[in-house]
N, C-alpha and C positions, 0 to 999 in steps of 0.2 A: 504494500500500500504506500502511495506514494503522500507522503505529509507536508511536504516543501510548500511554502505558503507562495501566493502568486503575487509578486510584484510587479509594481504599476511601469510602465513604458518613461522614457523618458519626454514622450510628447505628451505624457499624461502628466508628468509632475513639473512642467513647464508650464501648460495650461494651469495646472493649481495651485503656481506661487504668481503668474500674472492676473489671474483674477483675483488672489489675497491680496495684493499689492493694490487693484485696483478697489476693492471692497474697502479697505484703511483707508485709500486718498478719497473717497467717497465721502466716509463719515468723517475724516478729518476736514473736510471742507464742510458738511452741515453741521457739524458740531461748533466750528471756528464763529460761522458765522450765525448758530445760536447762541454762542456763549457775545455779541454783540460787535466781531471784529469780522464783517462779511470780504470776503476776497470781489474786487471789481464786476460787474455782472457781464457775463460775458455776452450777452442776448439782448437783445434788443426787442423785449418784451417787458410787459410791466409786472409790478412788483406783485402783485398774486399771484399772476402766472408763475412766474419765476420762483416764489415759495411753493409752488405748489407741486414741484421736482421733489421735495422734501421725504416724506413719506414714500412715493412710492422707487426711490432712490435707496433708502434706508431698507427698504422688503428687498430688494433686487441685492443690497448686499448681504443681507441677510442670506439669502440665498448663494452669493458666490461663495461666501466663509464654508455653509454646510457642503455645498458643491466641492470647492476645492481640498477642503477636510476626505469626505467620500471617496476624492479620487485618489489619492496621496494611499488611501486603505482597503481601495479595490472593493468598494462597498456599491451594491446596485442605488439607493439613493441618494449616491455621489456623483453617480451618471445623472438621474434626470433632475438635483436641485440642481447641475453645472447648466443641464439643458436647460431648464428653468430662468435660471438668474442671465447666463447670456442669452437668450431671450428679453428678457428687456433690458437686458445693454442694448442689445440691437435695437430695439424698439427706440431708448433715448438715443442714442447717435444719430439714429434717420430723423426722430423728433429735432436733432439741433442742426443736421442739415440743413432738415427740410426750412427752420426757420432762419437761421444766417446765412442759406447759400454755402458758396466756396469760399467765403471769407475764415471761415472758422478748419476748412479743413485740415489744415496743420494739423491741429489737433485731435479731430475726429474722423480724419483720415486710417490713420494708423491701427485708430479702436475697430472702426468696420472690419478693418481687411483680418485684425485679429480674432474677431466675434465670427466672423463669416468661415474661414478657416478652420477655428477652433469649434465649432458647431457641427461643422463638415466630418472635422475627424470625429469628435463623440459618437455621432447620427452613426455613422459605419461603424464603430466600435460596441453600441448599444446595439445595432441590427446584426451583429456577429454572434453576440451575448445572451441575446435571448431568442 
């Protein structure tokens, strides 16, 4: 019988310290600017709109942490909170496209092609898996 425990790929444990990484820079940015020192707005929206990222920012990192956690331990609901949480990264990114255009894509550039990618590998890695 074979006992060796199955460790995770290294496209898996790259996915799960950039969406950590990205889950911190998340809440350290609504935290910053709950605690009453807000980072410049980057949007050119008004100010409920733009609070209103808040909450559903905070559930999306909620989700990369258990996501990236899961995959790091080869646990099947590390696969779909990954799928889950990047899921609305995707959702915000196209959300801040859609509303800056290509002005912002410096920044939101690099998130797509990582979300789009990293979802890509999951999806075939979950449809292997089960």
């Amino acid at each position: 019988m074979n006992t060796r425990a199955i460790k995770p790929t290294l496209a898996l444990i790259a996915i799960a310290v950039v969406m950590w990484f990205a889950a911190v820079a998340t809440d350290f940015f609504w935290l910053v600017k709950a605690l009453g020192r807000p980072f410049p707005q980057t949007m050119p929206v008004g100010r409920d709109v733009y609070n209103a990222f808040a909450v559903p920012d905070i559930v999306m990192s909620l989700f990369l942490y258990v996501g990236a956690y899961g995959l790091v331990k080869m646990r099947k609901y590390g696969y779909w909170a990954s799928l889950i949480g990047l899921g609305m990264w995707l959702f915000d990114v196209l959300l801040v496209l859609g509303i800056t255009g290509t002005s912002n894509l410096g920044s939101a550039g690099p998130s797509f092609v990582f979300v789009v990618f990293s979802l890509a590998y999951l999806i075939t890695c979950v449809s292997h898996k089960i």
